[in-house]
C-alpha positions as a Markdown table, in Angstrom:
| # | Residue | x | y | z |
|---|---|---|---|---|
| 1 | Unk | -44.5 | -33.2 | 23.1 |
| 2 | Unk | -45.8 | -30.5 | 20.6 |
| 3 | Unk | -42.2 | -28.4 | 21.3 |
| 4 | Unk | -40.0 | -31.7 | 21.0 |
| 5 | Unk | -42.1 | -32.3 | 17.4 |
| 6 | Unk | -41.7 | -29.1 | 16.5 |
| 7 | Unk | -38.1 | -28.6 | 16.9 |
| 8 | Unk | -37.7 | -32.1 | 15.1 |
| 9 | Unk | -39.5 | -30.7 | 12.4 |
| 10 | Unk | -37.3 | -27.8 | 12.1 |
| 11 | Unk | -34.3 | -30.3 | 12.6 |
| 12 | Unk | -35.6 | -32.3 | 9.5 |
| 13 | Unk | -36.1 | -29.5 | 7.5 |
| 14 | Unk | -32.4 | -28.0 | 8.2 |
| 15 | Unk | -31.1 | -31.5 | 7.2 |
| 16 | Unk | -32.8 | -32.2 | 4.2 |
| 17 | Unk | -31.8 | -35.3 | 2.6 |
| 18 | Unk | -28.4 | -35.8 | 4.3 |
| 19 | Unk | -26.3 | -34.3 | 2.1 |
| 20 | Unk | -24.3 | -31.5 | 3.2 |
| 21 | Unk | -24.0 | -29.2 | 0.0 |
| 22 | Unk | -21.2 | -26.2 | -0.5 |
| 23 | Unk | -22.1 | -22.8 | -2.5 |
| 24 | Unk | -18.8 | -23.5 | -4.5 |
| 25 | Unk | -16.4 | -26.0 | -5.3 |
| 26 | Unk | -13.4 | -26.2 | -3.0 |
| 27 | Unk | -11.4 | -28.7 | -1.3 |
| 28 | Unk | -12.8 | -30.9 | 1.9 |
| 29 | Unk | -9.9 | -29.7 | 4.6 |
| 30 | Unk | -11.3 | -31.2 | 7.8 |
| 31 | Unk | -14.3 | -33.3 | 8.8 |
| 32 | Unk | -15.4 | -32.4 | 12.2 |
| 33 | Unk | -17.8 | -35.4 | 12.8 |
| 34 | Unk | -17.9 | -38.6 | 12.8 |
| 35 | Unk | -20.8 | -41.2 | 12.9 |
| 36 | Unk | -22.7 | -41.3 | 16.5 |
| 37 | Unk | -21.0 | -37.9 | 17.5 |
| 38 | Unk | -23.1 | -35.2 | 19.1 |
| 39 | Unk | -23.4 | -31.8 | 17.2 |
| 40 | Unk | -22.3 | -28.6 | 19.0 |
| 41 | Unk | -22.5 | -25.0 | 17.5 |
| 42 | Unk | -18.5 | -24.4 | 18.5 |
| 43 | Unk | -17.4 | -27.1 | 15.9 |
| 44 | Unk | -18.2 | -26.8 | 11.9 |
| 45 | Unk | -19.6 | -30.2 | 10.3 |
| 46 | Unk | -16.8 | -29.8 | 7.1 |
| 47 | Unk | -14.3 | -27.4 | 6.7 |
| 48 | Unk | -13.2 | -26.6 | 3.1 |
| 49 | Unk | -11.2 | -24.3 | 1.2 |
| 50 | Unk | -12.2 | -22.4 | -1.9 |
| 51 | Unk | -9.9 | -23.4 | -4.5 |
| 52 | Unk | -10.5 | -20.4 | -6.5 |
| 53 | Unk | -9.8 | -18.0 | -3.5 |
| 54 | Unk | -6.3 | -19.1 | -1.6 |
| 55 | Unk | -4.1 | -16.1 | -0.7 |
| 56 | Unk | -1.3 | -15.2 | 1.3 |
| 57 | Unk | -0.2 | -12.2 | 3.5 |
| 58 | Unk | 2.8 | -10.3 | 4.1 |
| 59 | Unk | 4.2 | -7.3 | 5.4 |
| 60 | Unk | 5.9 | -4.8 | 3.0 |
| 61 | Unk | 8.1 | -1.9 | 4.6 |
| 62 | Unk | 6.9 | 1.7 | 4.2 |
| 63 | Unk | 9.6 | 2.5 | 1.6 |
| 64 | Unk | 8.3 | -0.3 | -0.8 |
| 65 | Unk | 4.3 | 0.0 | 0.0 |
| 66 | Unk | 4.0 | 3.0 | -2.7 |
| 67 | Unk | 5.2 | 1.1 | -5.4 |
| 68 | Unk | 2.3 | -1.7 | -4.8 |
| 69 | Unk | -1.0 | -1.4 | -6.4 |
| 70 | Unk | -3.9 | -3.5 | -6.7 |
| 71 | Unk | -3.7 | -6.1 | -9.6 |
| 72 | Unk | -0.1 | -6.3 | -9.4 |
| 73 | Unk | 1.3 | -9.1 | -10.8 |
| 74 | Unk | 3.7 | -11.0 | -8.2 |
| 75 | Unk | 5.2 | -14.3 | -7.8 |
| 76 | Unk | 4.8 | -16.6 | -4.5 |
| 77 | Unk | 7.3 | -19.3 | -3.3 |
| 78 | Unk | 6.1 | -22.1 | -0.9 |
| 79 | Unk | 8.8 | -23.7 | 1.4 |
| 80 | Unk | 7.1 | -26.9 | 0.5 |
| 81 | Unk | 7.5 | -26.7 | -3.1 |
| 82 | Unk | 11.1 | -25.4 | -3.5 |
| 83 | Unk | 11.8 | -24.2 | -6.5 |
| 84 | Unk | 8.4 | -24.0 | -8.0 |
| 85 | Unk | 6.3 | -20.5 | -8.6 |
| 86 | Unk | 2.6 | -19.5 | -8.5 |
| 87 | Unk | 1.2 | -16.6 | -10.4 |
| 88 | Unk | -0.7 | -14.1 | -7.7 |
| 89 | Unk | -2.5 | -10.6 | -8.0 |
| 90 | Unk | -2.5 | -8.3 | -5.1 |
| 91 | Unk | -5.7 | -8.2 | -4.1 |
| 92 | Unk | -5.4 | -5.6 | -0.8 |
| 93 | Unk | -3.3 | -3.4 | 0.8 |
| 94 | Unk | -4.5 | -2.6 | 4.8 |
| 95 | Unk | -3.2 | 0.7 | 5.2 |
| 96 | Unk | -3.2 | 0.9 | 8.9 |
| 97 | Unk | 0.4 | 0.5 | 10.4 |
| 98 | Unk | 1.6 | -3.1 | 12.0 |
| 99 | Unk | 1.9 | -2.8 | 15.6 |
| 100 | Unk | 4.5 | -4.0 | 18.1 |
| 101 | Unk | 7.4 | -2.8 | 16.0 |
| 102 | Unk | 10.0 | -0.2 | 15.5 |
| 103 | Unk | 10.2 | -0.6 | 11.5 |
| 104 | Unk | 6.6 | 0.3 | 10.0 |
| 105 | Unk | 5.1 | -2.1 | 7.4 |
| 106 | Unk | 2.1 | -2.9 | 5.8 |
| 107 | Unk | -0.8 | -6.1 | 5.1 |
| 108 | Unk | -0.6 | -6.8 | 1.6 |
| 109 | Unk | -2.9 | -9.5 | 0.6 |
| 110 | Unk | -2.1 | -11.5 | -2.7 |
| 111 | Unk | -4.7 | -14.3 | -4.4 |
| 112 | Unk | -3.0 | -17.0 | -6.2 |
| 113 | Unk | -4.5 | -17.4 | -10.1 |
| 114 | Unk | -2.6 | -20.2 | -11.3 |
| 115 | Unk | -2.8 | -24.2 | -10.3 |
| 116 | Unk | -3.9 | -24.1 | -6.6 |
| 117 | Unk | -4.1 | -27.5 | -5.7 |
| 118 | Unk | -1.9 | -29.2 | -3.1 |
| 119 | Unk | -1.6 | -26.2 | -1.6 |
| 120 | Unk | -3.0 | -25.9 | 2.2 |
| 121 | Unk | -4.1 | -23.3 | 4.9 |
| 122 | Unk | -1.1 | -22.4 | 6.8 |
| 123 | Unk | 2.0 | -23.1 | 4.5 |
| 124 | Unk | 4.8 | -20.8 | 4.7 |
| 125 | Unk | 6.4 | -19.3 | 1.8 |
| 126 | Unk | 7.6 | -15.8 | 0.7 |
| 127 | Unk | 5.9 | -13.2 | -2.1 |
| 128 | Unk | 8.2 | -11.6 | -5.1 |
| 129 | Unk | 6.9 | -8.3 | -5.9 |
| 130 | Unk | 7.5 | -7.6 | -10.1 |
| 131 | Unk | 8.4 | -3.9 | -10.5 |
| 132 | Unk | 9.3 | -4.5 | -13.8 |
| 133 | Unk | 9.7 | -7.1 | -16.3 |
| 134 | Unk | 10.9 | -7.5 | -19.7 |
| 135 | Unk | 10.3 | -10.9 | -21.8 |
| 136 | Unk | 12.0 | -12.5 | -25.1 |
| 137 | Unk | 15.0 | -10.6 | -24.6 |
| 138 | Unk | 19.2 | -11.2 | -25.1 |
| 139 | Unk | 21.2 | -11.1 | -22.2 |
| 140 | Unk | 24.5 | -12.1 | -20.1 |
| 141 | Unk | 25.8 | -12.4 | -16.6 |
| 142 | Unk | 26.4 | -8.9 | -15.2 |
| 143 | Unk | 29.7 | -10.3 | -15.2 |
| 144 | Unk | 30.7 | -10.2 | -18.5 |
| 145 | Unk | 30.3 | -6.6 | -18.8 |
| 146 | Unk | 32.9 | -4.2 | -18.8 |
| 147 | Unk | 32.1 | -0.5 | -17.8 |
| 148 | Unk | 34.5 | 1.9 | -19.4 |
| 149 | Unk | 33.2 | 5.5 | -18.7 |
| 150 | Unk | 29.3 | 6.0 | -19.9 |
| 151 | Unk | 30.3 | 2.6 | -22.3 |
| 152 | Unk | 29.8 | -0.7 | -22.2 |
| 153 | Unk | 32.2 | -3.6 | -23.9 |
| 154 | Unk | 31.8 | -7.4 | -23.9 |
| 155 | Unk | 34.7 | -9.9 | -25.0 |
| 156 | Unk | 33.3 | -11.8 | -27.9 |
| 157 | Unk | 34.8 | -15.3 | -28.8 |
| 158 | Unk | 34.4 | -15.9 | -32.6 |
| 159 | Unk | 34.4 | -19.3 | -34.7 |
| 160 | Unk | 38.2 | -18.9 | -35.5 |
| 161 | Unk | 39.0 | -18.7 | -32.1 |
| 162 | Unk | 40.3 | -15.3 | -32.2 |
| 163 | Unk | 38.4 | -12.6 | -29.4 |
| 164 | Unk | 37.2 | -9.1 | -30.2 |
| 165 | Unk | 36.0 | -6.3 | -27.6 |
| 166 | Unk | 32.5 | -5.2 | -29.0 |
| 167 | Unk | 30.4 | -2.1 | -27.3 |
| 168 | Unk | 26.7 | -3.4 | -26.8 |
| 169 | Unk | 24.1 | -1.1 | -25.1 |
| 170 | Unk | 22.6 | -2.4 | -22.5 |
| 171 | Unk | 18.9 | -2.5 | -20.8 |
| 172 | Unk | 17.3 | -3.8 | -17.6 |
| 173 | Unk | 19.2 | -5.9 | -15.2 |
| 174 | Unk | 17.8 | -8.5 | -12.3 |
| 175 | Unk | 21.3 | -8.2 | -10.6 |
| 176 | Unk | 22.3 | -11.3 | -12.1 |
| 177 | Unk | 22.1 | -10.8 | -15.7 |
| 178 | Unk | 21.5 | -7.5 | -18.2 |
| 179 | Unk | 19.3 | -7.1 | -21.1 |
| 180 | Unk | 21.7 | -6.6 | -24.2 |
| 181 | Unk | 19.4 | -4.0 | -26.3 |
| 182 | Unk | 22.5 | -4.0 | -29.7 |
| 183 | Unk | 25.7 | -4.9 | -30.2 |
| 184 | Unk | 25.2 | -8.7 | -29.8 |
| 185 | Unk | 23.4 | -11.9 | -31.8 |
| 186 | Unk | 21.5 | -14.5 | -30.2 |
| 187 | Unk | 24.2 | -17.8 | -30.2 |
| 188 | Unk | 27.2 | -16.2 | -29.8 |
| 189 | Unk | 29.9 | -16.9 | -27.1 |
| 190 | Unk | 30.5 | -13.9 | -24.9 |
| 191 | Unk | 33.5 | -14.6 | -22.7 |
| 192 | Unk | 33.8 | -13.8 | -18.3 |
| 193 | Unk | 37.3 | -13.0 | -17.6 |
| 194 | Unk | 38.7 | -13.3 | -14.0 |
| 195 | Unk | 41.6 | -12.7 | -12.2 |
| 196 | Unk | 43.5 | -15.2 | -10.9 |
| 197 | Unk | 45.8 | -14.8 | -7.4 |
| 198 | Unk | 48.3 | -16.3 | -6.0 |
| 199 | Unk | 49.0 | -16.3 | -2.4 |
């Protein structure tokens, strides 16, 4: 009898008032009880995210892991929200090798710092590392470029009409477009000529 008190003692002390309380805020992810259930030490009473903690992890190849450094900026893409990008940090690298393949890569860990809600544990999504970025800048389509030795032209459509081939210098380049350093003003046409065939 003095055991069976004793242990409810301890029982109402480790219950308190009823009110199960979290060291931080977070989101409630899974309730693992319900009213008249039986409590077991395999299964948690609530399981809850931090919302200030979600990250993602991927493997980077050995030939890009030296470029990566903690604090990083990068940019993560969620197959459930196409089209839409979060803001992350890398926040660790694990250095040993990835078994049970022939191509070596590495654990990078990235923590998401912008607008983290509606996001959940297990969503799938890929990770944009930023080597380098340029902002408030001119450009055009890589297309409209024309590489003439160490120069480079674009065809310039003016207000009469008439075109004029104009040497620009140009800067960084996503693949898709090219920063225009000189040689061009913000609002004015640039033209993309193609060829056409016939078959």
């Amino acid at each position: 009898m003095e055991e069976a008190e004793e242990n409810l003692a301890e029982f109402e002390a480790f219950v308190g008032d009823g009110t199960v309380y979290s060291a931080y805020d977070g989101t409630v992810m899974e309730i693992g009880y319900a009213a008249g259930d039986e409590l077991s030490s395999s299964t948690a009473v609530v399981t809850f995210a931090d919302a200030a903690s979600v990250s993602m992890t991927v493997s980077v190849s050995e030939e890009d892991i030296a470029g990566i450094a903690l604090g990083d900026e990068v940019m993560v893409e969620l197959t459930a929200y196409e089209g839409e990008t979060f803001p992350a940090v890398v926040k660790s690298t694990d250095t040993s090798v990835s078994s049970g393949s022939s191509t070596v890569s590495y654990d990078v860990e990235v923590l998401l710092t912008g607008d983290t809600d509606g996001i959940f544990t297990d969503m799938t999504g890929s990770v944009t590392f930023v080597e380098k970025q340029v902002e408030d800048v001119l450009y055009v389509s890589n297309k409209a470029v024309i590489s003439e030795g160490t120069k480079s032209y674009v065809k310039v459509k003016n207000s009469d009409g008439t075109t004029e081939k104009r040497e620009v210098a140009t800067g960084f380049s996503d693949g898709v477009n090219v920063e225009i350093q000189s040689g061009l003003e913000e609002g004015e046409t640039v033209l993309i000529e193609s060829q056409v065939k016939t078959s």
